[in-house]
N, C-alpha and C positions, 0 to 999 in steps of 0.2 A: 514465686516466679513459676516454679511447675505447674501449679494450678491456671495460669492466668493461661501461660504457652498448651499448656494440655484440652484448655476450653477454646480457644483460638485457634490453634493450629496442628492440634492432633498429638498420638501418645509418642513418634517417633520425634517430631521437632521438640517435645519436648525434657526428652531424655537427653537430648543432645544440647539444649539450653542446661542442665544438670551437668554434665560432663563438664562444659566447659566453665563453670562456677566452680568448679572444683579444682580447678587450678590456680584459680584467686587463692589469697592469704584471708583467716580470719583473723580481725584486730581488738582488744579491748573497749571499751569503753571504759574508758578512762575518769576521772572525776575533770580534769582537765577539757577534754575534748564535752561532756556535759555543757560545764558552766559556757565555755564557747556556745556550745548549740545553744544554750536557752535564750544568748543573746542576740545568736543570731535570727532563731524563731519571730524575735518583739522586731530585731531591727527589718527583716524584711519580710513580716507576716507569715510566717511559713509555719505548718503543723510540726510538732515537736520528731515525727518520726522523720521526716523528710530533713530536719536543720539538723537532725542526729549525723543523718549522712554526708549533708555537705560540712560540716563540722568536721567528719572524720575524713574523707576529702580534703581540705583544707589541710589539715594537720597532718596526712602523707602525700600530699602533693599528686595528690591521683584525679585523673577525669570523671567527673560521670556520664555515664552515658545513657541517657532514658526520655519517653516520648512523656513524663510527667509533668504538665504546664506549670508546674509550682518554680521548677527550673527554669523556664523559658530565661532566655538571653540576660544568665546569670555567667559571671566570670566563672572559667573553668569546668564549663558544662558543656555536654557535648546535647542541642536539643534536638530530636526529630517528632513532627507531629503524628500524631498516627493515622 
Protein backbone atom coordinates (compact mmCIF):
# COMPACT_ATOMS: atom_id res chain seq x y z
CA UNK A 1 0.00 0.00 0.00
CA UNK A 2 2.86 2.68 0.74
CA UNK A 3 4.40 2.11 -2.37
CA UNK A 4 1.38 2.38 -4.50
CA UNK A 5 -0.05 5.82 -2.17
CA UNK A 6 3.65 7.14 -2.16
CA UNK A 7 3.98 6.81 -6.31
CA UNK A 8 0.38 8.35 -6.58
CA UNK A 9 -0.10 10.68 -4.14
CA UNK A 10 2.94 11.72 -2.61
CA UNK A 11 5.29 10.91 0.88
CA UNK A 12 2.63 12.80 3.28
CA UNK A 13 -0.70 10.84 2.02
CA UNK A 14 1.12 8.18 2.23
CA UNK A 15 2.32 7.93 5.72
CA UNK A 16 -1.12 8.72 6.66
CA UNK A 17 -2.43 5.53 4.55
CA UNK A 18 0.43 3.78 7.15
CA UNK A 19 -1.04 5.31 10.25
CA UNK A 20 -4.27 4.35 9.55
CA UNK A 21 -3.45 0.44 8.63
CA UNK A 22 -2.10 0.36 11.78
CA UNK A 23 -5.05 0.39 13.58
CA UNK A 24 -6.47 -2.58 11.84
CA UNK A 25 -5.78 -6.09 13.63
CA UNK A 26 -3.44 -8.65 11.97
CA UNK A 27 -5.16 -12.14 11.53
CA UNK A 28 -3.70 -15.68 10.78
CA UNK A 29 -3.81 -17.56 8.11
CA UNK A 30 -5.24 -20.07 9.19
CA UNK A 31 -5.31 -23.72 7.38
CA UNK A 32 -9.08 -23.21 7.41
CA UNK A 33 -9.37 -19.77 5.93
CA UNK A 34 -6.73 -21.48 2.98
CA UNK A 35 -8.71 -24.41 2.05
CA UNK A 36 -11.83 -21.58 1.91
CA UNK A 37 -9.70 -19.29 -0.34
CA UNK A 38 -8.59 -22.00 -2.84
CA UNK A 39 -12.04 -22.69 -3.42
CA UNK A 40 -13.11 -19.72 -3.68
CA UNK A 41 -10.14 -18.69 -6.17
CA UNK A 42 -11.72 -21.87 -8.79
CA UNK A 43 -15.23 -20.79 -7.88
CA UNK A 44 -15.12 -17.30 -8.88
CA UNK A 45 -11.79 -17.11 -10.84
CA UNK A 46 -9.87 -14.98 -8.70
CA UNK A 47 -5.87 -15.07 -8.14
CA UNK A 48 -4.95 -16.91 -4.98
CA UNK A 49 -3.82 -13.53 -3.26
CA UNK A 50 -7.01 -11.58 -3.70
CA UNK A 51 -9.49 -15.08 -2.71
CA UNK A 52 -6.71 -15.06 0.38
CA UNK A 53 -8.50 -11.79 1.37
CA UNK A 54 -11.92 -12.31 0.63
CA UNK A 55 -11.52 -15.53 2.38
CA UNK A 56 -10.36 -13.83 5.53
CA UNK A 57 -13.12 -11.31 4.94
CA UNK A 58 -15.62 -13.79 4.95
CA UNK A 59 -14.45 -15.56 8.04
CA UNK A 60 -14.38 -12.18 10.34
CA UNK A 61 -17.17 -10.58 8.73
CA UNK A 62 -15.33 -7.64 7.70
CA UNK A 63 -15.77 -5.19 4.38
CA UNK A 64 -13.33 -4.66 1.90
CA UNK A 65 -12.88 -1.88 0.61
CA UNK A 66 -10.72 -1.34 -2.62
CA UNK A 67 -10.81 -0.05 -6.30
CA UNK A 68 -9.44 -3.92 -7.48
CA UNK A 69 -11.86 -4.97 -10.42
CA UNK A 70 -11.29 -8.76 -9.22
CA UNK A 71 -13.95 -7.37 -6.56
CA UNK A 72 -16.18 -5.63 -8.54
CA UNK A 73 -20.04 -6.30 -7.32
CA UNK A 74 -18.92 -9.05 -5.11
CA UNK A 75 -21.04 -9.58 -1.70
CA UNK A 76 -19.45 -7.81 0.96
CA UNK A 77 -17.12 -5.49 -0.97
CA UNK A 78 -17.24 -2.18 -0.79
CA UNK A 79 -16.04 -1.42 -4.84
CA UNK A 80 -14.76 2.17 -6.20
CA UNK A 81 -13.29 2.33 -9.65
CA UNK A 82 -10.24 4.40 -9.81
Amino acid sequence: MFKVVLREAGKNKAFQVVAAMQKGKVVKLTANIAIHAAQLSLEKSLPMADSIILATAETYRCVIWTQDTHFQNMEGVKYFPK
